[in-house]
C-alpha positions as a Markdown table, in Angstrom:
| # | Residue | x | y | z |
|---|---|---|---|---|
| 1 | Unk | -121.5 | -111.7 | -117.6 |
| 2 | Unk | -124.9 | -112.6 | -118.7 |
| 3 | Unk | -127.4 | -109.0 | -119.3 |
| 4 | Unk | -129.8 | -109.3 | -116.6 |
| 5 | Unk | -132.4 | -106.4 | -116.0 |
| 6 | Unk | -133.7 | -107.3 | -112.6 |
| 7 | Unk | -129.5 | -107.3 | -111.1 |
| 8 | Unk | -129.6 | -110.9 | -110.2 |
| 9 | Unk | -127.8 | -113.9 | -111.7 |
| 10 | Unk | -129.9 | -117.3 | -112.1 |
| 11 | Unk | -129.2 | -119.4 | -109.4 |
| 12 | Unk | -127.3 | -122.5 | -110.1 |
| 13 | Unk | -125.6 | -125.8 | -108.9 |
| 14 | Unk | -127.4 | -127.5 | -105.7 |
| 15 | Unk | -129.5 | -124.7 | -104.7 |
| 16 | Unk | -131.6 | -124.4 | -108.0 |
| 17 | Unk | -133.2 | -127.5 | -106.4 |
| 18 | Unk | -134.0 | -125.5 | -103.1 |
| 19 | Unk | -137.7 | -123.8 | -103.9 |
| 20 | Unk | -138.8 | -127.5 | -105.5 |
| 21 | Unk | -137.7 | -129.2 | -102.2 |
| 22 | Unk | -139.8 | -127.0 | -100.0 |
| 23 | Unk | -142.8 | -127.0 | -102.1 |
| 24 | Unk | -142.7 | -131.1 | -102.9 |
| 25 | Unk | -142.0 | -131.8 | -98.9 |
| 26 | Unk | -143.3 | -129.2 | -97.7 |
| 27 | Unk | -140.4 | -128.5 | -94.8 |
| 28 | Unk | -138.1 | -125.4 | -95.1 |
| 29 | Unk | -134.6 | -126.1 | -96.3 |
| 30 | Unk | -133.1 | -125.2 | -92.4 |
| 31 | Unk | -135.2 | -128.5 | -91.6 |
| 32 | Unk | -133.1 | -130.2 | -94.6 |
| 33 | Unk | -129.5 | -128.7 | -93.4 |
| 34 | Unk | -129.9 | -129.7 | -90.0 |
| 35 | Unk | -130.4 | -133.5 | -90.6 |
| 36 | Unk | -127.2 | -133.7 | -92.9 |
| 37 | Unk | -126.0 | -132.1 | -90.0 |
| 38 | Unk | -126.5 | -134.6 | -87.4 |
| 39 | Unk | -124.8 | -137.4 | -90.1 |
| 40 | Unk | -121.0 | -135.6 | -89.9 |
| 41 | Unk | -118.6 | -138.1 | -90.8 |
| 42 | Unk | -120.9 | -140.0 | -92.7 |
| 43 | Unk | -120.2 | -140.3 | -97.0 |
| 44 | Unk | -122.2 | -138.6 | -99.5 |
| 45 | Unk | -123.9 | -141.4 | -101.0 |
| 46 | Unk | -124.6 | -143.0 | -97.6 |
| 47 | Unk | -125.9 | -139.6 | -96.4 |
| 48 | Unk | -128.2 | -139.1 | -99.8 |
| 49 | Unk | -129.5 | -143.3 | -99.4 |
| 50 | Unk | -130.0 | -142.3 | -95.8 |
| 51 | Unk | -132.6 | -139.2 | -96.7 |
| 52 | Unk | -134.2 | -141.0 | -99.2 |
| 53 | Unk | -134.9 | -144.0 | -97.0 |
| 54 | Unk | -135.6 | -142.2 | -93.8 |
| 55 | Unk | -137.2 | -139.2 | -94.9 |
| 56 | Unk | -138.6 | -140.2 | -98.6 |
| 57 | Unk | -136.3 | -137.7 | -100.5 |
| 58 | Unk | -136.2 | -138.4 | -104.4 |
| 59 | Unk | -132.4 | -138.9 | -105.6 |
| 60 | Unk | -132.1 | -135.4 | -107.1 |
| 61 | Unk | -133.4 | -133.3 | -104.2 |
| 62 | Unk | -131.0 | -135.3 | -101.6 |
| 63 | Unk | -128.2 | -135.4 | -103.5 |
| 64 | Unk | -129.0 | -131.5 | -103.8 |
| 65 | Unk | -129.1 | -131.1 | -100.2 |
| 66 | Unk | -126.5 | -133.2 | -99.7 |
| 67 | Unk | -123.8 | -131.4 | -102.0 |
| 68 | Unk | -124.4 | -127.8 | -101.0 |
| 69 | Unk | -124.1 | -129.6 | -97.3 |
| 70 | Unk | -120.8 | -130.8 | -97.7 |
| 71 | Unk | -119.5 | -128.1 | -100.2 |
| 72 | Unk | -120.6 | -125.5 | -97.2 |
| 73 | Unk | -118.4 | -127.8 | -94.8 |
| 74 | Unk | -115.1 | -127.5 | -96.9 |
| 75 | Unk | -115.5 | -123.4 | -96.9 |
């Protein structure tokens, strides 16, 4: 376990991307989580294409989204 004065870990995996979303697009990540939402049954990379179309998402931040969406479904 890494020494880390101020108690917290780093965060890592699809929500490191979180603070960049809401400052590049300006919505809060709720907003984000509640579109994936309304796509259930759709595939991840139809889901990602989907917010980068629609909603102008680079491939990082939906793909982000997208993958701490669906890993929250399967817990």
């Amino acid at each position: 376990m890494a020494d880390d004065s101020m108690g917290t870990e780093p965060i890592k995996g699809p929500a490191s991307y979180f603070p960049s979303i809401e400052k590049t697009y300006g919505k809060k990540m709720s907003h984000w989580f509640a579109l994936v939402a309304t796509r259930k049954g759709a595939k991840h990379a139809e889901t990602v294409a989907w917010l980068k179309k629609e909603h102008g998402l680079g491939h990082g931040h939906a793909n982000a989204i997208v993958a701490h969406c669906k890993s929250a479904d399967k817990g």
